[in-house]
N, C-alpha and C positions, 0 to 999 in steps of 0.2 A: 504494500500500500504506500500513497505519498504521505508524506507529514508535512504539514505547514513550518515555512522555517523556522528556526530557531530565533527569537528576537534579538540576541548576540553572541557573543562569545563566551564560553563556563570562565569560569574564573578558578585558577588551578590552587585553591585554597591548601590545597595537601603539600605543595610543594613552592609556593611563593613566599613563605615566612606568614601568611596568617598564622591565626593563633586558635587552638580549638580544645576546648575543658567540658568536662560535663561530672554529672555526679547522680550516681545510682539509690535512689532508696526506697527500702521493704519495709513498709510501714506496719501490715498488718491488720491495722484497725483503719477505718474508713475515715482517711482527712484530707481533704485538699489542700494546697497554699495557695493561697493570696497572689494575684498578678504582681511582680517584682518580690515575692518573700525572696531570701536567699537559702539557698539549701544548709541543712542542721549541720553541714560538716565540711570541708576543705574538698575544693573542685579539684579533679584528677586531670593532669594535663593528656592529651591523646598520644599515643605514639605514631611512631609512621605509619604502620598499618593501618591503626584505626583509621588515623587521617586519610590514606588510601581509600577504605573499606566505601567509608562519606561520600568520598567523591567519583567512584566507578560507578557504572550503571547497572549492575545487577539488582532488581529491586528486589527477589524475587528471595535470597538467601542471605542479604545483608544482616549483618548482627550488632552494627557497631557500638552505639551507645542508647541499647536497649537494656533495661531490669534482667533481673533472672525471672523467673519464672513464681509470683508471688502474690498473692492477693493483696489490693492496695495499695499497689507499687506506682513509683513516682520516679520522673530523670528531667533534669536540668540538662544544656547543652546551652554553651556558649561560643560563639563565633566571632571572633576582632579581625577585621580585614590587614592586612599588611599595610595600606596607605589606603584615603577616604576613597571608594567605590561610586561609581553608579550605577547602579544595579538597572539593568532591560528584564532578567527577570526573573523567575524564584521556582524554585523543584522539590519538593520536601515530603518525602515518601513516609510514612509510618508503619513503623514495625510491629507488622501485625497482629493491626489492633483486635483486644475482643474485650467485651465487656463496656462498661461506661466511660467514655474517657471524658475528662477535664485538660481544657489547653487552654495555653495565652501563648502570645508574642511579646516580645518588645524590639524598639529597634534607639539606638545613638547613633549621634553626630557628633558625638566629641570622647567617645571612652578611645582607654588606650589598654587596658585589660579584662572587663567584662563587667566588671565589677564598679569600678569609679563613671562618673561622668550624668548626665542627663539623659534618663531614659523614658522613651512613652510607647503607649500602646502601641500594636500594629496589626491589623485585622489580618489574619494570614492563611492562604487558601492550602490545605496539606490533599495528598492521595493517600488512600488506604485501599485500592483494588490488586495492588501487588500484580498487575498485569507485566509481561514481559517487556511493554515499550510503553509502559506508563511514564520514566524519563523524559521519552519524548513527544509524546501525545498530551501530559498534564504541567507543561508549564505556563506560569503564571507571569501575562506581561506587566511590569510596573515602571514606574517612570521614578527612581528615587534619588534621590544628587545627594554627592558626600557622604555616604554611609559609612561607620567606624565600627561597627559591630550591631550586632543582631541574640535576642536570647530567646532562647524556645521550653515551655515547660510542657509536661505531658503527666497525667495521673488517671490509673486504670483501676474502677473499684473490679473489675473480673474476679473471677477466681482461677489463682495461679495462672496467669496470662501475662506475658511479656509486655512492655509497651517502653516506647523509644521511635527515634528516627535512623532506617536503615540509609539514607540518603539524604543529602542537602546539597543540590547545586545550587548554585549563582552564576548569572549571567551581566556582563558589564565590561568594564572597561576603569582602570584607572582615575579619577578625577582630574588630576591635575597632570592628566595627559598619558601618552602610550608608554610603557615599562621601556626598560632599557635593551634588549633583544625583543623584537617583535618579530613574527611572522608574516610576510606580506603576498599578497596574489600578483606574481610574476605571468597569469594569464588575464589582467587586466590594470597592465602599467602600474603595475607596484605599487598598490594601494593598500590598503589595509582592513584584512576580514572583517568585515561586520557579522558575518555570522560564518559557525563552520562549514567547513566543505561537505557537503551532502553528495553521495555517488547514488543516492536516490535508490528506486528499485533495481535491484542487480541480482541476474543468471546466473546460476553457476557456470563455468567459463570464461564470463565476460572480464575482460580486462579494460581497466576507467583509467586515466591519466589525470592529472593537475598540476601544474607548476607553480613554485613558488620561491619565494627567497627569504634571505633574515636579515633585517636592518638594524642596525646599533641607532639609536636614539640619544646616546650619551652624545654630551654639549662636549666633551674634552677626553675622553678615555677611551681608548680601542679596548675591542673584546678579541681576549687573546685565546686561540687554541680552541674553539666554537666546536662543538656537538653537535649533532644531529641526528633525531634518533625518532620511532615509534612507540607507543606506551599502549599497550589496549586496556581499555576499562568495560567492555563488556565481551565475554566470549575469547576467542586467540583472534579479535580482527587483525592484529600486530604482528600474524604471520603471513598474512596475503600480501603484506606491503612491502616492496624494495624503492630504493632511487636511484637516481642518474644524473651525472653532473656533468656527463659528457654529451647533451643533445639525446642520449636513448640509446646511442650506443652501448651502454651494456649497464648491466643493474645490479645492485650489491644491496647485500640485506644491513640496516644500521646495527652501532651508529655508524653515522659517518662523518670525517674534519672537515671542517670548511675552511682550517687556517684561521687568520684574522682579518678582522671586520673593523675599517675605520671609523673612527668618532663620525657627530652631527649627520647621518644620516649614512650612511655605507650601507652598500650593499654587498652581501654572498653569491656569490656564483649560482646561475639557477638550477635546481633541485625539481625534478622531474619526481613525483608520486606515484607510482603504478600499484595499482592495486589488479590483484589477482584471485578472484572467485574461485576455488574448488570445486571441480566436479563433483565433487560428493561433503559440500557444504550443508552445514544443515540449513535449516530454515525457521529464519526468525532475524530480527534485527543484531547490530552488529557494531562495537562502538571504539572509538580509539583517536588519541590527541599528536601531536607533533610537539617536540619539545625540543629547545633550541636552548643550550647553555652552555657559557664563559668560563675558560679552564679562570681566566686570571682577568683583573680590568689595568691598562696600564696609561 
C-alpha cells in the first residue's frame, strides 16, 4: 500500500546526544498521579539499547520503558532534545495496553534535564493497535517551534498488564538550523530532505536507486574521516542496501569513507543508494536510516 508522506525527518534521538530517563512503578493498590507529580524515586537514565529499542520501528515486540507485568503499574518517560527542536510531528506507540489507563503529557521550552524548567500540558494523540506499520500510518502532524523536552506518564489499573511506551518518534529538524553533517538529495541539487526517502511499494526483485550527499554545515571546522553507513530499525532493511561512489560502477556494502568534508557548506562525493529487494523477501513494511558521522572536527 502507499502511505502519505512523512511530515519530516525522525529525529535520531538515540544517537544525537538527547537525553532519555524514565522510571518504573508497581504500585499495587489503585493510584494515579497528578499531571507533572514526579515519580516517588530517582529517574533511571536509558542505555543504548533502550534508546535504540524507542527509536526502531518495530511496534509490535518493543519492551522498552514499559512496567513489569503488575496490577496498578505506573512509568514516567522523559525526553530533553539535544538543542530546541521543531517538531512536524509525533509517533508514540503504547505498550500494550490493557486495562484502564490514565495519561498526560507535558511539553518545555526551556528545560535542560526533565526535571527543571516550565512545563504545560500537551494534548497528545498515542497508538495502541500495535499494527505492523502503525509507525507509519499513525503519525501525528504538529506544528511546535523550540521544543526542549517532552514528559509522558502512563498508569494501568489492569490486572498484571504491562503499560509503557514501546516507541516514541519525533519528526523535525533542529531550531536554530541544520546539524552539523546533514544528509542532502544529490537527485534534486543538493537540497535538503524534508522528509525521508520513501522506495514506496517495492517487488521483490526490484532494484530502487537515490543519490545523495553529506554536507558539513560547520561555519569553520572540517569533518574529518566521515562515515557512511546503513542502520535498519525495522526488519534487516540494512541488508538490501549497498553504495557507489563511483557513478554505479560497482557497489560495496557500508560503511563506507568519504574522506573529508570542508567547512561552510562542503560537499561528499555523490553516494549512489541501491536498494535490493529479495526474491524471497517477506512481506510487510521495511524500515532503515542513513547515518553520516565525523571520525574528528578540525
Amino acid at each position: 500500500m502507499a502511505y502519505d508522506l512523512a511530515p519530516g525527518r525522525r529525529i535520531p534521538i538515540d544517537i544525537d546526544g538527547s537525553m532519555i530517563k524514565y522510571y518504573k512503578k508497581a504500585q499495587g493498590t489503585y493510584s494515579t498521579d497528578a499531571e507533572g507529580t514526579a515519580p516517588p524515586g530517582g529517574m533511571t537514565t536509558a542505555t543504548q539499547t533502550e534508546r535504540a529499542a524507542v527509536t526502531e520501528a518495530d511496534v509490535t515486540t518493543g519492551t522498552y520503558v514499559s512496567t513489569s507485568s503488575f496490577s496498578n503499574a505506573a512509568c514516567w518517560i522523559y525526553v530533553v532534545f539535544s538543542e530546541a527542536m521543531d517538531l512536524d510531528g509525533i509517533f508514540a506507540q503504547l505498550m500494550r495496553p490493557h486495562g484502564t489507563l490514565t495519561k498526560w503529557a507535558q511539553i518545555s521550552y526551556d528545560t535542560t534535564n526533565g526535571e527543571d524548567g516550565t512545563w504545560s500540558s500537551y494534548s497528545l494523540t498515542d497508538v495502541d493497535d500495535s499494527e505492523s506499520d502503525s509507525w507509519r500510518e499513525d503519525v501525528t502532524d504538529v506544528a511546535l517551534i523550540a521544543v526542549t523536552g517532552m514528559r509522558f506518564y502512563v498508569f494501568n489499573s489492569g490486572l498484571g498488564a504491562s503499560v509503557g511506551y514501546s516507541e516514541l518518534h519525533f519528526y523535525g529538524e533542529p531550531n536554530g538550523g541544520r546539524g552539523r553533517l546533514e544528509i542532502v538529495d544529490a537527485d534534486a541539487s543538493d537540497v535538503a530532505f524534508t522528509a525521508p526517502i520513501d522506495f514506496g511499494d517495492t517487488p521483490r526483485g526490484q532494484i530502487s536507486t537515490h543519490s545523495v550527499k553529506v554536507k558539513n554545515n560547520h561555519a569553520t571546522e572540517r569533518a574529518d574521516t566521515v562515515s557512511f553507513d546503513v542502520e535498519a530499525l525495522l526488519a534487516t532493511a540494512d541488508d538490501w542496501v549497498t553504495f557507489s561512489t563511483n557513478g554505479g560502477t560497482s557497489y560495496t556494502a557500508g560503511p563506507i569513507s568519504l574522506g573529508n568534508i570542508a567547512a561552510s557548506g562542503g560537499l561528499s562525493t555523490t553516494i549512489i543508494v541501491k536498494q535490493v529487494v529479495p526474491e524471497d523477501a517477506d512481506i510487510g513494511p521495511f524500515d532503515a536510516r542513513l547515518v553520516a558521522e565525523a571520525t574528528s572536527w578540525t
